[in-house]
SERO-4910 file (N, C-alpha, C, O; in steps of 0.05 Angstrom, whole numbers):
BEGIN
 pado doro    nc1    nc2    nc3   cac1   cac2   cac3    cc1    cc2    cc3    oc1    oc2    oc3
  Unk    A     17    -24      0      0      0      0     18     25      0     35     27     17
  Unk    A     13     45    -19     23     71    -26     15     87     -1     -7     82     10
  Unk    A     39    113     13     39    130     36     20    156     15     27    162     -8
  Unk    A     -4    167     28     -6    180     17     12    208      3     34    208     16
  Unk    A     11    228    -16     41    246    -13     33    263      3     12    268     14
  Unk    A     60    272      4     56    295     16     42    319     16     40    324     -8
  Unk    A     30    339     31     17    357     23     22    369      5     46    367      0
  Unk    A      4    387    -13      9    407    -37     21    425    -22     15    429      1
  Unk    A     41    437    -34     65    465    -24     42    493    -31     40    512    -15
  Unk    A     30    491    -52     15    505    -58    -11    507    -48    -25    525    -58
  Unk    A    -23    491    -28    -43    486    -14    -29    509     12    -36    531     19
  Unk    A     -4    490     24     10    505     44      8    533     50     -2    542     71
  Unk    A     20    550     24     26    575     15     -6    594     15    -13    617     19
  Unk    A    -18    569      7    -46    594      7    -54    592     18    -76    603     13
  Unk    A    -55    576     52    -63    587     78    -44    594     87    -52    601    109
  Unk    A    -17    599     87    -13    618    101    -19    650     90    -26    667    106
  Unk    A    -17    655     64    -21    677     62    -53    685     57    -59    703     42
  Unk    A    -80    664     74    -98    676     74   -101    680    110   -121    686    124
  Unk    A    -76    676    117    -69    681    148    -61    706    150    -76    722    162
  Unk    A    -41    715    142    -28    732    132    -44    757    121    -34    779    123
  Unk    A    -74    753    110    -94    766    104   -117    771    131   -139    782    132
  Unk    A   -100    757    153   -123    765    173   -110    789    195   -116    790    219
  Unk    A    -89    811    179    -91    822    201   -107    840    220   -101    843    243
  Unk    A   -125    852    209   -143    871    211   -155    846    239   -144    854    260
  Unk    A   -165    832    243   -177    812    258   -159    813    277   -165    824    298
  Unk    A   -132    800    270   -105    805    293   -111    823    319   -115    819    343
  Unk    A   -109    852    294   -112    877    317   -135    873    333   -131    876    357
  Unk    A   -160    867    325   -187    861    341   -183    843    362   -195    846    383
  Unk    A   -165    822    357   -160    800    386   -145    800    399   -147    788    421
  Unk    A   -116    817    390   -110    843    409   -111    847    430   -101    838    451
  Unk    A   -138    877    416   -144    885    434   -161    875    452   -167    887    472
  Unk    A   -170    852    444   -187    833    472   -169    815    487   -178    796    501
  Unk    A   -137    822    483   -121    808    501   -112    780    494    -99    765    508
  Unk    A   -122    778    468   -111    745    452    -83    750    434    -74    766    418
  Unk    A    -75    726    448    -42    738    425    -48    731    405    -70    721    403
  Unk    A    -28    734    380    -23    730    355    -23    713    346    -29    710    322
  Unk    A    -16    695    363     -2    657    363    -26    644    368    -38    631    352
  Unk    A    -36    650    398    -63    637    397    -87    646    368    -94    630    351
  Unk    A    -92    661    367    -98    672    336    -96    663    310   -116    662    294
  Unk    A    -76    658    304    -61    641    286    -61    616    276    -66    609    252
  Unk    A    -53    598    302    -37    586    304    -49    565    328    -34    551    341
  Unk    A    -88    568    333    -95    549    360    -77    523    357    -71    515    335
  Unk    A    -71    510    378    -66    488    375    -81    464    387    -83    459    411
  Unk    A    -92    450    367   -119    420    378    -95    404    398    -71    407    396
  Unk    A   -106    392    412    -91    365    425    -86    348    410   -101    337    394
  Unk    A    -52    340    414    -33    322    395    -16    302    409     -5    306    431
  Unk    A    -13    281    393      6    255    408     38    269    419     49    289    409
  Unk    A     45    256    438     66    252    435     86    240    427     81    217    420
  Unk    A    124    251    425    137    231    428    155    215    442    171    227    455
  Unk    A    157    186    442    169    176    458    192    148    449    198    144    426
  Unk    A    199    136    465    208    110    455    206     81    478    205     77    502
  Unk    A    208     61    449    206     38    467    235     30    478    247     46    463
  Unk    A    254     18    492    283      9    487    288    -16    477    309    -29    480
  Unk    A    263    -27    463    271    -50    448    278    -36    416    256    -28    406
  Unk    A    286    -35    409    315    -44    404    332    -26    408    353    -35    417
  Unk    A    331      5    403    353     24    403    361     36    428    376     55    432
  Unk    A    349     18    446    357     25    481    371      7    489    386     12    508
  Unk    A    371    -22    474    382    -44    489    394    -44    506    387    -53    528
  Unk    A    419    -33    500    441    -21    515    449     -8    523    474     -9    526
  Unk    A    430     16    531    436     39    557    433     32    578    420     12    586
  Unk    A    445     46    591    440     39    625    420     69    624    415     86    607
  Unk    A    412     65    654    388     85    653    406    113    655    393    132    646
  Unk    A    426    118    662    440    149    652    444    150    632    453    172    626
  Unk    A    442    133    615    456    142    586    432    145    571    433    162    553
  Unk    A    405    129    578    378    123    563    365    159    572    353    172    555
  Unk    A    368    170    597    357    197    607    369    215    584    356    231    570
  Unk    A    398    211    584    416    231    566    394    231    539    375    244    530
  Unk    A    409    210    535    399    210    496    365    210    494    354    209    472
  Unk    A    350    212    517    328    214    504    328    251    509    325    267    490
  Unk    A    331    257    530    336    280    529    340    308    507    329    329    502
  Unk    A    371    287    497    387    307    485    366    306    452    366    322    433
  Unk    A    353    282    454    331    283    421    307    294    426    290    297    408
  Unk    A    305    300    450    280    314    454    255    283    452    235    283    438
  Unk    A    264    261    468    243    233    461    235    239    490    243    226    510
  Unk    A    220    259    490    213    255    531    192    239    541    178    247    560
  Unk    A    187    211    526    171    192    532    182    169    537    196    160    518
  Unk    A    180    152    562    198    114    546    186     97    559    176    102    581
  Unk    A    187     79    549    170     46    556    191     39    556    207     45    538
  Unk    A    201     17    587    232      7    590    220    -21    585    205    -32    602
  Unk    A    229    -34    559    231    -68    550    246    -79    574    267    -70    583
  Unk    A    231    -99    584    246   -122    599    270   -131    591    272   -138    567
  Unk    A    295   -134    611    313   -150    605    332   -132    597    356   -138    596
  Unk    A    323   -106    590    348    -89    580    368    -82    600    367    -88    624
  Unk    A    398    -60    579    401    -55    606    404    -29    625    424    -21    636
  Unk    A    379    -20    624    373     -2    640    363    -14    668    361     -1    689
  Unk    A    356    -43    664    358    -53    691    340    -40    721    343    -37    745
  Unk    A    316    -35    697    293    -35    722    264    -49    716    241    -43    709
  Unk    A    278    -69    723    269    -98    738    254   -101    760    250    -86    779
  Unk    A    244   -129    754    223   -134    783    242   -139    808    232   -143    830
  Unk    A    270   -140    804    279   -151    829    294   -126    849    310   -126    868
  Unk    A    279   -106    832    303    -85    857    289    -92    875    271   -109    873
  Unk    A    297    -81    896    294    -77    927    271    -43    934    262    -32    915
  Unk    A    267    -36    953    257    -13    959    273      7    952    266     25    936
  Unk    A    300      6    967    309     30    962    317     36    933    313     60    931
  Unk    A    324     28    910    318     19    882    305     32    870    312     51    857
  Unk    A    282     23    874    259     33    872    260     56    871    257     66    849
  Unk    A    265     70    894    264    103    901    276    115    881    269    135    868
  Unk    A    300     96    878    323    117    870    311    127    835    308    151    827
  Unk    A    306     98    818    294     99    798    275    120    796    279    137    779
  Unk    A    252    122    813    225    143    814    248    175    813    248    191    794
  Unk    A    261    176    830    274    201    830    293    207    809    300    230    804
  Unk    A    302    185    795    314    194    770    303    210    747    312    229    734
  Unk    A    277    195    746    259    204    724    246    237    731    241    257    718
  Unk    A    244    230    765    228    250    776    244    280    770    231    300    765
  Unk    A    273    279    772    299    301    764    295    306    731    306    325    721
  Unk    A    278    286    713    287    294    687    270    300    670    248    294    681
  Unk    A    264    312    640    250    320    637    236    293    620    223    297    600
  Unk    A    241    273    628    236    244    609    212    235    624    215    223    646
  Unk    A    189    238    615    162    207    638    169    184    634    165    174    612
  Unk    A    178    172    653    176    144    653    140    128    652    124    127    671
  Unk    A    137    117    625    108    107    622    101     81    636     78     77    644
  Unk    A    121     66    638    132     37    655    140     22    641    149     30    620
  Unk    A    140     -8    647    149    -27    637    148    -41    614    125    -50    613
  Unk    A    156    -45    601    139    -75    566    151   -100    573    172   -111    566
  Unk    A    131   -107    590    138   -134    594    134   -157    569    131   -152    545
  Unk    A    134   -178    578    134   -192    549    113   -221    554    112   -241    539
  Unk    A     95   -215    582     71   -231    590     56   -241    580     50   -222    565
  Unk    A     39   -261    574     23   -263    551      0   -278    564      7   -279    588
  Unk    A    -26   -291    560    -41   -299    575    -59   -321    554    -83   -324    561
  Unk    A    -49   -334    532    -63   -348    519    -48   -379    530    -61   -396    518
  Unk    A    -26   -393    548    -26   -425    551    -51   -434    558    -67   -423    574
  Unk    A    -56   -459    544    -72   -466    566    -64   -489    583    -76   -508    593
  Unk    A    -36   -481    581    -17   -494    617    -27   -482    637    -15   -461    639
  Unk    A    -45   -484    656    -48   -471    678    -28   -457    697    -28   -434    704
  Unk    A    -11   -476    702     21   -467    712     34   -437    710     40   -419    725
  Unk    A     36   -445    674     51   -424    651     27   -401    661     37   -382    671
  Unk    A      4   -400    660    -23   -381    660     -7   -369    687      3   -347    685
  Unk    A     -6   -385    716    -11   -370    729     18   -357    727     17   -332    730
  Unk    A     35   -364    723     59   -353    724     61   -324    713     73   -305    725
  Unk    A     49   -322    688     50   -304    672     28   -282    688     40   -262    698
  Unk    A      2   -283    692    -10   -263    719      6   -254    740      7   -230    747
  Unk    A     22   -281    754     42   -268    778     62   -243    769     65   -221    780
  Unk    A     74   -253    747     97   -242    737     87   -207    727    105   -191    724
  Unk    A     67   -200    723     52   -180    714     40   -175    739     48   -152    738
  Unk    A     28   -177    759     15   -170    780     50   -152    783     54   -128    779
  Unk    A     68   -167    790     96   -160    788    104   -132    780    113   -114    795
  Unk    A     97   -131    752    110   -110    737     98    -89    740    107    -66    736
  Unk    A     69    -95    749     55    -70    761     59    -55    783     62    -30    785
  Unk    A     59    -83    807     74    -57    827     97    -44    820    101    -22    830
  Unk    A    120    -57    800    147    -40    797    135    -18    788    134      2    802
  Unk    A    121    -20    759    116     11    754    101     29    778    108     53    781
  Unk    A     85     19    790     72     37    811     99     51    830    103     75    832
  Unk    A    112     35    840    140     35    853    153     57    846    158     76    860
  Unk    A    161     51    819    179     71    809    176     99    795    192    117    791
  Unk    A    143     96    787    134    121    782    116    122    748    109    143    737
  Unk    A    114     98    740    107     89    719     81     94    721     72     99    744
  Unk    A     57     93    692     28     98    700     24     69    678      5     69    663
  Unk    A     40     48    677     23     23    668     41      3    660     64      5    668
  Unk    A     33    -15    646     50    -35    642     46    -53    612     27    -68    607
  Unk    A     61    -49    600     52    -69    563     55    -94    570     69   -100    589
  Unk    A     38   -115    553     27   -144    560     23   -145    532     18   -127    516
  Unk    A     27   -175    529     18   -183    501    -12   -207    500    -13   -217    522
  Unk    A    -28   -215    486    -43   -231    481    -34   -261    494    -32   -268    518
  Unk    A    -30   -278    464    -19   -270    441    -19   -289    417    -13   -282    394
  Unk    A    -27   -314    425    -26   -342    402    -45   -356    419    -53   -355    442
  Unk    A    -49   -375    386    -63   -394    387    -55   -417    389    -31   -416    386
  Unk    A    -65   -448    396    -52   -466    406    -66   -492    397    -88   -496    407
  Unk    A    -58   -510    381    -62   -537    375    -90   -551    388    -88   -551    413
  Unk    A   -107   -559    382   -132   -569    395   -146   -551    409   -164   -561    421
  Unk    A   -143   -526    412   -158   -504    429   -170   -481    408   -159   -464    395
  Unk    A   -201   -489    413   -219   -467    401   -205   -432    405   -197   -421    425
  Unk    A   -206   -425    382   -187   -403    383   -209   -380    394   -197   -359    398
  Unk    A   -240   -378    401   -259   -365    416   -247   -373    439   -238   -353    452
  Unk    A   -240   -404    456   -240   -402    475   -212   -383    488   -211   -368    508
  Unk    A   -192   -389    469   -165   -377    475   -171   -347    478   -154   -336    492
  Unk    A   -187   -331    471   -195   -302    465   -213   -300    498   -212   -284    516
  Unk    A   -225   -318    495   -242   -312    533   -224   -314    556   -230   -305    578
  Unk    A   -203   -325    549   -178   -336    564   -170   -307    572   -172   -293    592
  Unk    A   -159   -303    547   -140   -279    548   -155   -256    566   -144   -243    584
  Unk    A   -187   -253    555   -199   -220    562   -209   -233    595   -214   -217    613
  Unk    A   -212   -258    599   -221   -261    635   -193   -255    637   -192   -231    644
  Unk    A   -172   -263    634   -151   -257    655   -138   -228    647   -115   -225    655
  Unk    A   -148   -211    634   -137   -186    628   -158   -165    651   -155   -143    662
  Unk    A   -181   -187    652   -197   -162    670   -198   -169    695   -211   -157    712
  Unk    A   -178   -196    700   -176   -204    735   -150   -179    739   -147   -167    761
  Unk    A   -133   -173    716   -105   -160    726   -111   -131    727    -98   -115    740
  Unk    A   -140   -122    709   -156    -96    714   -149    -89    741   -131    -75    749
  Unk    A   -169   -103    754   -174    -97    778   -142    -96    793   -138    -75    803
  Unk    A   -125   -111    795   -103   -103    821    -91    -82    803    -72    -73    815
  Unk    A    -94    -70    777    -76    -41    771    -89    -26    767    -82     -9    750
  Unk    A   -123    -27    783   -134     -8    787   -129      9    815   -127     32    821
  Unk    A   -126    -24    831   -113     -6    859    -89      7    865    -84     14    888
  Unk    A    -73     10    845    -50     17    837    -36     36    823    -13     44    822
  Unk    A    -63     41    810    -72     73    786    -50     62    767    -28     73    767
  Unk    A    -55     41    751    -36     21    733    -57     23    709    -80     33    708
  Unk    A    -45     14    693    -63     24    665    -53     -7    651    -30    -10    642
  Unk    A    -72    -29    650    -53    -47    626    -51    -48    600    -72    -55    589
  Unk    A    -37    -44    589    -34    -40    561    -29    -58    541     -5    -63    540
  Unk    A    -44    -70    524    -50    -98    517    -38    -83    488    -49    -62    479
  Unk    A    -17    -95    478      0   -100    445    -11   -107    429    -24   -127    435
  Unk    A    -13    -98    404    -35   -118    384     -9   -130    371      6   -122    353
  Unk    A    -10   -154    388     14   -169    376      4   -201    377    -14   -208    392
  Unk    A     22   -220    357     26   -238    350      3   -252    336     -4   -238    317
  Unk    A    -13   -274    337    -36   -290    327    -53   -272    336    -68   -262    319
  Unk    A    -53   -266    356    -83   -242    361    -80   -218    340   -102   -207    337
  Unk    A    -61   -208    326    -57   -186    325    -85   -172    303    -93   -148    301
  Unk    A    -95   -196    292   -110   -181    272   -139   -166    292   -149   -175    313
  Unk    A   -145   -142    279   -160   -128    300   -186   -139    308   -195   -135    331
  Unk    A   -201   -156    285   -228   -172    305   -220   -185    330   -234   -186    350
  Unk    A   -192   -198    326   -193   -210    356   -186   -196    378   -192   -200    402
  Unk    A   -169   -173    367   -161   -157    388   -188   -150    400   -191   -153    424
  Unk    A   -212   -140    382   -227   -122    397   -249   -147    412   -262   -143    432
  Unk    A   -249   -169    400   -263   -191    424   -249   -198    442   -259   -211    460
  Unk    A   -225   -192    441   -212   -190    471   -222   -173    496   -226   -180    519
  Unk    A   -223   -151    484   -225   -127    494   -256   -119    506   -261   -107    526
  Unk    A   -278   -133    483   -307   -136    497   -307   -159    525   -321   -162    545
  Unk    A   -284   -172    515   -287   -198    545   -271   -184    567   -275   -191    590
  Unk    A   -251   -164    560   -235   -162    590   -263   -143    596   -280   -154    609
  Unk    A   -267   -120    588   -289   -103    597   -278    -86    623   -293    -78    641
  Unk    A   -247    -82    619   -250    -69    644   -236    -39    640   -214    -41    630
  Unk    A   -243    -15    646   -226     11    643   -201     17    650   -191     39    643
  Unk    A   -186     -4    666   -164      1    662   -143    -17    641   -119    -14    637
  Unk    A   -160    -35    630   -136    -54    607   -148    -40    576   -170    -44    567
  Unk    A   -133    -27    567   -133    -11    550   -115    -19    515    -95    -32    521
  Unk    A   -117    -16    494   -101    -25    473    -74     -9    466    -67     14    459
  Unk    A    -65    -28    471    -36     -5    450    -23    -12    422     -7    -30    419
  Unk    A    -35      6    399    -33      4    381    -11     -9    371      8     -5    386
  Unk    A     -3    -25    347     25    -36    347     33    -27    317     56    -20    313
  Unk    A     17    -27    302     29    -18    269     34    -38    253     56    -37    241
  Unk    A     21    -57    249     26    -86    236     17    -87    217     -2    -73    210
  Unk    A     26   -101    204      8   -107    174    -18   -119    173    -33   -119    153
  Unk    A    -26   -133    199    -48   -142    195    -75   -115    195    -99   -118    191
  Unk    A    -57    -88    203    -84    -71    213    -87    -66    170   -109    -56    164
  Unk    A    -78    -70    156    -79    -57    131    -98    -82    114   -108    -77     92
  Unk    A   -100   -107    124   -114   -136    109   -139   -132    111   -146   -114    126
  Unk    A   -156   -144     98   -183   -147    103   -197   -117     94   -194   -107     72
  Unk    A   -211   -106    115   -227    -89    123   -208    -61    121   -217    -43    108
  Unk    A   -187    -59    131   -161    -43    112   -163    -19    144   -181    -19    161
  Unk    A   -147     -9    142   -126      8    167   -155     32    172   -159     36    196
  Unk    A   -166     42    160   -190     58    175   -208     44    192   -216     53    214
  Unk    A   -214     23    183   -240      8    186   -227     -2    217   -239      1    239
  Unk    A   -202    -12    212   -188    -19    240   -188     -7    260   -193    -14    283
  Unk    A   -178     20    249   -169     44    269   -189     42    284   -189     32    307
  Unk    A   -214     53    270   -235     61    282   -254     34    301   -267     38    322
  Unk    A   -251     12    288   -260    -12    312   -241    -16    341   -247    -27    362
  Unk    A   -213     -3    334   -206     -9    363   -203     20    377   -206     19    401
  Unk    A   -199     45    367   -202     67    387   -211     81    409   -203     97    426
  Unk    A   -236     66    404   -254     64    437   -227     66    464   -222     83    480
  Unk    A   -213     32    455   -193     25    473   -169     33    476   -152     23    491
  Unk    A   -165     58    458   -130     64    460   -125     72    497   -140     84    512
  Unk    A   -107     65    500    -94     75    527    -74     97    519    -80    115    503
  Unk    A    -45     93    536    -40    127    540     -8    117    520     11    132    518
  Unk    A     -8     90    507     14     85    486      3     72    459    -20     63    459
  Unk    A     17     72    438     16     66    424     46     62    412     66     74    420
  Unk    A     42     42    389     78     39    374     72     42    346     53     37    332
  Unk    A    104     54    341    106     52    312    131     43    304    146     39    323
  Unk    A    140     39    284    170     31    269    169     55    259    150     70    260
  Unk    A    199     60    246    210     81    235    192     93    217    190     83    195
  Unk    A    177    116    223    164    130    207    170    135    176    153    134    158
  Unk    A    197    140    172    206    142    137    213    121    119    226    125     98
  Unk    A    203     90    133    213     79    118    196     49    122    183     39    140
  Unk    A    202     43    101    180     16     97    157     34     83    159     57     75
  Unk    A    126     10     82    111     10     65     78     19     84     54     18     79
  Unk    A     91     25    101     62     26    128     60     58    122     78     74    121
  Unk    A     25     63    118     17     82    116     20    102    140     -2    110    149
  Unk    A     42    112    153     44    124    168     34    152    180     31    158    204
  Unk    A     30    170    150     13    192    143     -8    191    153    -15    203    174
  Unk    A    -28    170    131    -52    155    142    -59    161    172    -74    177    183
  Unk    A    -41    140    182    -48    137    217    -46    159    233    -62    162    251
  Unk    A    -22    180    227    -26    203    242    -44    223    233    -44    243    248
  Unk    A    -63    225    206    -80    241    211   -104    232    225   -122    247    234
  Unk    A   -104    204    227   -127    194    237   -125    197    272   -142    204    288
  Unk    A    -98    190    275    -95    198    312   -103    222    317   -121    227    333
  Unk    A    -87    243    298    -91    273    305   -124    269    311   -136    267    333
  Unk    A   -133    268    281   -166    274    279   -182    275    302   -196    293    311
  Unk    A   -172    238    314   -189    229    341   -186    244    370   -196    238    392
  Unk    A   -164    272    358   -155    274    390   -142    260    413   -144    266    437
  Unk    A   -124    237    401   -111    219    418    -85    237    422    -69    248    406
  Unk    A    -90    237    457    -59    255    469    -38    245    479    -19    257    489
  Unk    A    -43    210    475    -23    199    488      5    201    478     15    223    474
  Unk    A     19    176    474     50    175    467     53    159    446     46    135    446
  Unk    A     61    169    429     66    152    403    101    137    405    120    151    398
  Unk    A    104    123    411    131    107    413    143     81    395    137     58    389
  Unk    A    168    105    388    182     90    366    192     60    376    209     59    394
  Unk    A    183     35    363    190      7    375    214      7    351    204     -7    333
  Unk    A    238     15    342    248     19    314    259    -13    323    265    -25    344
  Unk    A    258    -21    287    275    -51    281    295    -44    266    303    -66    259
  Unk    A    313    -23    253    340    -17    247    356    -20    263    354    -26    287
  Unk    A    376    -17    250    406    -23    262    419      7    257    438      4    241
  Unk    A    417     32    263    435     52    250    453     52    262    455     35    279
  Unk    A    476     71    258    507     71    269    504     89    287    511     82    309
  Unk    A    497    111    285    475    133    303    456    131    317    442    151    317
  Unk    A    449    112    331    414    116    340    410    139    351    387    148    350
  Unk    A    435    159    367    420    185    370    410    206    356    392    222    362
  Unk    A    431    204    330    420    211    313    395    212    301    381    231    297
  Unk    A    389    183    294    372    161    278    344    174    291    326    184    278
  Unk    A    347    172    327    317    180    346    306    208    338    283    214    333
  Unk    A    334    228    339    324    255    331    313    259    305    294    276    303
  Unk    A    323    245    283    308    243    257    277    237    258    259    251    249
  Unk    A    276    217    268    247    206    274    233    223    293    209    222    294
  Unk    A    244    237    307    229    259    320    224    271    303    202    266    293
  Unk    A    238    291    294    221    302    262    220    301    255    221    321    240
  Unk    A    215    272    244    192    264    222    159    260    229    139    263    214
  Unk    A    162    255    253    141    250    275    129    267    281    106    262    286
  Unk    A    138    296    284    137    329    285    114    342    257     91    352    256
  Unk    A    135    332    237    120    342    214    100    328    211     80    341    204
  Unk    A     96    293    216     68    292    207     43    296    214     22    295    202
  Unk    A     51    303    250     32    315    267     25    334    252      4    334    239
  Unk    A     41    353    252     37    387    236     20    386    216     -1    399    211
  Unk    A     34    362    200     16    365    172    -15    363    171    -32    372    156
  Unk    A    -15    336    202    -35    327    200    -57    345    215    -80    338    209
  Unk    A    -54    366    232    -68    385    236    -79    406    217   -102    415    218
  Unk    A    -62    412    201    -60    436    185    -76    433    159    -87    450    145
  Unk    A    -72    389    155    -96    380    125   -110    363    136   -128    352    123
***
């Protein structure tokens, strides 16, 4: 599927200079104490940006991950399990603290954890393990200052009605509702793997039924099959939570444009976070690029 193009330059040019034609109005709001900018230039509510550290974090430690998100201006991050920024379920209290107060000193939100939990075995064992292990990652983010935690679905399984695997998933997404409700935890369910295509996501999401397990967009090819990336958007939006992911905005074949005029449109203010699968030689570079690219298509996507 073709990115739509870019806007007309000449579309551009003739709102600004039928802006440019409003000064007489200017002076009028003025003098009622409205600046120029607000005037101009309102601004609707817009995503943010942020990042995941799978993959271009791998290997920061959390001073180096504060720096470089910093210095790109990425003041959002979802910390992937296992990295090594190394905030894990096993700190201790004081840990803990220290982590909350790192973030708390910087101008970066820590969003919380991406764990890599999933809730479709039907090993009971594996089931409960994977609940414990996420009951887990919740209190860390609560702990450390996080407002939720990423969870995956996520597959289907040999002799098991794939309805029943979907009731599986949304009862135990709305048993974990409840303990990161008492927690002010937000769970954030991945549209990833065998689930990923969006009917099942959103019969997931009718069975958890609960306000705090929420969707986080993933950018897959399955949202573009079938019924095609509007039809998607709009069946799972109800449920967006306060993340969403993307891959490298400039590259590949994913309507990226598309999706951000459709976020803008909806008024979604959460965090848009780069999950990137490159390898650059730069990633600080690489992040700041994708910041503005991410910049402009917000812009654009306000402005058409």
């Amino acid at each position: 599927m073709l990115e739509p193009k870019s806007p007309n330059p000449n579309r551009r040019a003739f709102i600004k200079q039928t802006l440019l034609g409003a000064s007489g109005s200017l002076i009028a709001a003025e003098g009622l104490g409205l600046s120029a900018e607000a005037f101009l230039c309102p601004k609707p509510p817009t995503p943010k940006f942020g990042l995941v550290t799978y993959l271009w974090g791998r290997d920061w430690d959390l001073s180096t991950l504060l720096k470089n998100c910093e210095i790109t201006g990425t003041l959002g991050v979802e910390l992937r399990t296992t990295h090594a920024h190394g905030v894990e379920r096993n700190l201790n209290a004081q840990e803990r603290t220290e982590v909350r107060k790192r973030f708390e000193d910087s101008p970066v939100t820590l969003l919380g954890p991406g764990s890599n939990e999933r809730f479709d075995s039907p090993d009971p064992e594996r089931l409960a393990a994977a609940i414990q292990a996420t009951k887990d990652f919740i209190q860390l983010s609560s702990d450390v200052g996080g407002t939720g935690v990423k969870v995956k679905p996520d597959s289907f399984h040999p002799n098991v009605p794939k309805e029943k695997t979907l009731e599986q998933i949304g009862n135990t997404l709305n048993q974990l509702g409840d303990f990161a409700a008492n927690l002010g935890q937000e769970i954030r369910v991945e549209v990833h793997g065998q689930c990923s295509p969006p009917p099942y996501m959103a019969r997931i999401m009718e069975i958890a039924n609960h306000p705090q397990v929420r969707i986080c967009w993933n950018s897959n090819q399955q949202d573009l099959d079938g019924a095609g990336l509007e039809t998607h958007f709009k069946m799972l939006r109800p449920w967006f939570g306060d993340t969403a992911h993307v891959r490298e905005l400039n590259e590949g074949t994913y309507p990226y444009r598309k999706l951000m005029k459709m976020i803008v449109d909806s008024q979604y203010t959460g965090w848009i976070l780069l999950e990137a699968r490159g390898n650059p030689v730069n990633r600080v570079q690489a992040l700041m690029e994708q910041r503005r690219v991410f910049e402009e298509m917000v812009s654009d996507a306000v402005l058409f």
